[in-house]
Structures are given as structure tokens and as C-alpha cells.
C-alpha positions as CSV (number, residue, x, y, z in Angstrom):
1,X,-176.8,73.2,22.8
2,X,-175.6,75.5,25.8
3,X,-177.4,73.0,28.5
4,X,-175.5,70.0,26.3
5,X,-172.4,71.6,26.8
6,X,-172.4,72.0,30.4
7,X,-174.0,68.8,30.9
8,X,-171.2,67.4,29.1
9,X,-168.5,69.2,30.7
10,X,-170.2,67.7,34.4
11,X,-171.1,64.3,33.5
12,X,-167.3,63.5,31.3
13,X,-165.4,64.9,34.6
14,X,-167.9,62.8,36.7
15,X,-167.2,59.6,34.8
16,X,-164.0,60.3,34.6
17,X,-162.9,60.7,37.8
18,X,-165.1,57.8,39.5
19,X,-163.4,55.5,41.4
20,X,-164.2,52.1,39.4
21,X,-162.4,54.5,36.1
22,X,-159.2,55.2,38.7
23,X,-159.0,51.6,39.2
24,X,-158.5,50.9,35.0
25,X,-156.1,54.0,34.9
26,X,-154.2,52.6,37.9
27,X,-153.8,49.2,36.2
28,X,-152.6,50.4,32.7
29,X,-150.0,52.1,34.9
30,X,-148.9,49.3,36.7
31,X,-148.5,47.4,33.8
32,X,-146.4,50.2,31.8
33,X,-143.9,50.1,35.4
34,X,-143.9,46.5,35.5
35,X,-142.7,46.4,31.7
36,X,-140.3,49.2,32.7
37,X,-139.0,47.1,35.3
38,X,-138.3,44.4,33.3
39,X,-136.0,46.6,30.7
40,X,-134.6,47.6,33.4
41,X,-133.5,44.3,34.7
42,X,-132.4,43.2,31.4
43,X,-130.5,46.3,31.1
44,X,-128.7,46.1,34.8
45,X,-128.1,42.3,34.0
46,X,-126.2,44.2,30.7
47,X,-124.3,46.6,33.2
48,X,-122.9,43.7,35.2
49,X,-121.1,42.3,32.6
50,X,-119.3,45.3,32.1
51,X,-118.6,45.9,35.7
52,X,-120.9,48.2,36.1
53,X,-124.3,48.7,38.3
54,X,-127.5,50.8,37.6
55,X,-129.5,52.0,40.2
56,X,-132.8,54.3,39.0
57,X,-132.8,57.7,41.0
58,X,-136.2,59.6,40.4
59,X,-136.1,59.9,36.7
60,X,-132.3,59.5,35.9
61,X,-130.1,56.2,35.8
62,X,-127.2,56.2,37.5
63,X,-123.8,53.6,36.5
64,X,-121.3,53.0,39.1
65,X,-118.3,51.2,38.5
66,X,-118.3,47.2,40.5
67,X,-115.0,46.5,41.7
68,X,-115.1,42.8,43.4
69,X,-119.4,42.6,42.5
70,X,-119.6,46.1,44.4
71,X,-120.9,49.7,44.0
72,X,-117.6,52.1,44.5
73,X,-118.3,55.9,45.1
74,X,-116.1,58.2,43.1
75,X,-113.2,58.6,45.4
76,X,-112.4,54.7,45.7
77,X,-113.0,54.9,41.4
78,X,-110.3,57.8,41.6
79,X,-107.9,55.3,43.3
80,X,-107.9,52.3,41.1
81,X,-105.5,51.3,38.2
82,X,-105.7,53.1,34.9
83,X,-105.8,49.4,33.6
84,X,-109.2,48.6,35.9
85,X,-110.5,52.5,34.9
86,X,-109.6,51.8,31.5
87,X,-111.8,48.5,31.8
88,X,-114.3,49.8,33.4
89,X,-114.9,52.9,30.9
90,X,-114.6,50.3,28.0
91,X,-117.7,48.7,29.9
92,X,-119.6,51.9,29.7
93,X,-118.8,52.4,26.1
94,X,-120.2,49.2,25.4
95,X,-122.9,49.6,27.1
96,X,-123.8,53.4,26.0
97,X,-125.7,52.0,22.9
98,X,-128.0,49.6,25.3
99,X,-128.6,53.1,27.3
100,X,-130.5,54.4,24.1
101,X,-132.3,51.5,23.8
102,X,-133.4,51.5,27.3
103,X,-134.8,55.1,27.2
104,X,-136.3,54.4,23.4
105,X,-138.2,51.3,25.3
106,X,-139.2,53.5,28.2
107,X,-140.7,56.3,25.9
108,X,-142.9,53.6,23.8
109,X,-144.1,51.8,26.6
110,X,-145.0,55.4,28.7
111,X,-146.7,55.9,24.9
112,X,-148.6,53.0,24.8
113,X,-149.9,53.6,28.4
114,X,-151.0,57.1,27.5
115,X,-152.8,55.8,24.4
116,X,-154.1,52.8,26.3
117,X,-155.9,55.2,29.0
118,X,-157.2,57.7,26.2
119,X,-158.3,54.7,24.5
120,X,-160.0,53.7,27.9
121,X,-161.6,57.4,28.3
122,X,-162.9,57.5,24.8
123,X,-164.1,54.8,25.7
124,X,-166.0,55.3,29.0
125,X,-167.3,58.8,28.0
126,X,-168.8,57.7,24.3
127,X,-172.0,56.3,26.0
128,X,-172.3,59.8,27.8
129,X,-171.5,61.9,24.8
130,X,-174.2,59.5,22.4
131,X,-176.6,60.1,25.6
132,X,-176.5,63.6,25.5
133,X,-176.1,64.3,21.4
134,X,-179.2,61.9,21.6
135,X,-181.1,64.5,23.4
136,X,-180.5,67.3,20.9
137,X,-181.6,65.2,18.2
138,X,-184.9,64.2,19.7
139,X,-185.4,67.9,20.4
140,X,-185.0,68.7,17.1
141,X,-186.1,65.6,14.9
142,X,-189.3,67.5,13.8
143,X,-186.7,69.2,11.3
144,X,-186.1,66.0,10.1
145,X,-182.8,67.1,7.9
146,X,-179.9,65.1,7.2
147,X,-178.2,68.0,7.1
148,X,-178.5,68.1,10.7
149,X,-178.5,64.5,11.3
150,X,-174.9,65.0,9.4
151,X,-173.7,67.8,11.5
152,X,-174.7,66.3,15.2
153,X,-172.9,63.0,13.7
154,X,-170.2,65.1,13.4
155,X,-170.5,67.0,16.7
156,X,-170.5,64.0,18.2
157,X,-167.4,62.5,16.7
158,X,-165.4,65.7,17.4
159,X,-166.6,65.5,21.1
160,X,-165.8,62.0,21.5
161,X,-162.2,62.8,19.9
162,X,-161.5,66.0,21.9
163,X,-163.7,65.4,24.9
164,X,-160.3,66.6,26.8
165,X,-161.8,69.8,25.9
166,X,-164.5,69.5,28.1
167,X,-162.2,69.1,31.3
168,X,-161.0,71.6,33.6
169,X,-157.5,72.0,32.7
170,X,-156.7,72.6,36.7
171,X,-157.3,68.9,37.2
172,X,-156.8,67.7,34.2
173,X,-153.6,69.2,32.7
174,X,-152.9,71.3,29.5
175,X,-153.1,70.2,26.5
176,X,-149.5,70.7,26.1
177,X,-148.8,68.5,28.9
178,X,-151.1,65.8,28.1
179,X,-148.5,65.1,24.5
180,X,-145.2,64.5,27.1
């Protein structure tokens, strides 16, 4: 069980970190940013009509006020009417309930990519895991129990499920991290 352990623990990191598994990580990504995007759009198209424009910094949005279809900075903002500020703030209010929208839309599609590559992993390490589980069982089929048949069944299942385990959490992240 010890040499199936650390075969595990080399092999799921191996498999896991090849090149032709990067690629299928790197697409599920670029699909969750692309669907991002396109909230985003919708959402800036949104802003416009209330005279305001988005523009993403890092992970925050910011909304800046258009006066004539243009971006003002907070000094030229400072100098308009109360009538235009008061139009411009109405905008905002408006559009406040689109905001939580937006950020509910961005959490579910960053979830579905998560689950999408764990999915993907599970996925890729099963034949690995079945492999090595495989090898315990031939080494012990002279017992010929179900009892043990039932308990490297379940071994197997629980290292498929939790094969996160099995990675160095230096390269890998915590577990705590991995549920952001």
C-alpha cells in the first residue's frame, strides 16, 4: 500500500502537470474569460445608457461618469451641474442592481470553470488511480474476499474523489484555496 501511495502521489502530479493536460486547463480558462467578457460588454453597453463607462482594473470595475460620450476624472465631475450630477448618480442607481448581477454571473461562470477542470482531472488521473489499485488487488487476489474487493473499491473511489490529496500543496495550493 506504501509503494501505491507514493506511486500515486508521482504519477497524479506527473499527469497532471503534462503539457497536453495544461493545454485542456488553459482552454476551460479561456472559455470562462471569454464568457466574462461578454457580461461585461452587455453590462458596459448597460452603463452607457446611463452615462456612465466601465473599465475592468485588476479585479475591480470602475464607473466613470460620460459627459459628451467621454470618461471625466473626478475634478471635471466636481465641476458640472447638480442637474447633470444628479443625472448621472440616477444612472448609477439604476444601474447598481445590473452590478450584482454582473459579479453573481462572474462567480458562476469562475465556478463552472473550476468544476469543469476538476471534472477534467478526475478525469485524467482515474485511469492512473484504476492502474495502480489494480496492482494491489492482483497482489492480493489469492485472499479472494469481497470484503477486500469492497474496501479497494472503496479506496479507489475516495482516491479518485480526493486525489487533490495526493499533491504537493506547494504547487498545487491548499485545500482552502482550491474552494475560492
Amino acid at each position: 500500500m506504501d509503494e501505491m501511495v507514493t506511486d500515486l502521489r508521482r504519477e497524479i502530479v506527473r499527469s497532471l502537470s503534462a503539457r497536453s493536460f495544461g493545454d485542456i486547463r488553459s482552454q476551460i480558462n479561456i472559455e470562462a474569460r471569454k464568457k466574462e467578457e461578454r457580461i461585461f460588454k452587455r453590462l458596459a453597453r448597460e452603463a452607457k445608457k446611463h452615462g456612465l463607462s466601465l473599465r475592468k482594473e485588476d479585479d475591480r470595475l470602475l464607473v466613470l461618469p460620460l459627459v459628451n460620450g467621454e470618461p471625466v476624472d473626478n475634478d471635471t465631475y466636481a465641476q458640472l451641474s447638480d442637474e447633470m450630477r444628479a443625472s448621472i448618480e440616477e444612472g448609477a442607481a439604476a444601474l447598481h442592481e445590473n452590478f450584482a448581477a454582473f459579479e453573481r454571473a462572474r462567480l458562476q461562470i469562475a465556478k463552472k470553470a473550476q468544476e469543469k477542470v476538476l471534472e477534467q482531472e478526475r478525469r485524467e488521473i482515474k485511469p492512473i488511480v484504476v492502474e495502480l489499485v489494480g496492482n494491489v488487488r492482483e497482489a492480493y487476489e489469492h485472499l479472494d474476499g469481497d470484503s477486500l474487493k469492497g474496501y479497494l473499491d472503496g479506496v479507489q473511489n475516495d482516491i479518485i474523489e480526493n486525489y487533490r490529496d495526493f499533491l504537493p500543496a506547494e504547487e498545487w495550493g491548499t485545500e482552502e484555496e482550491d474552494h475560492h
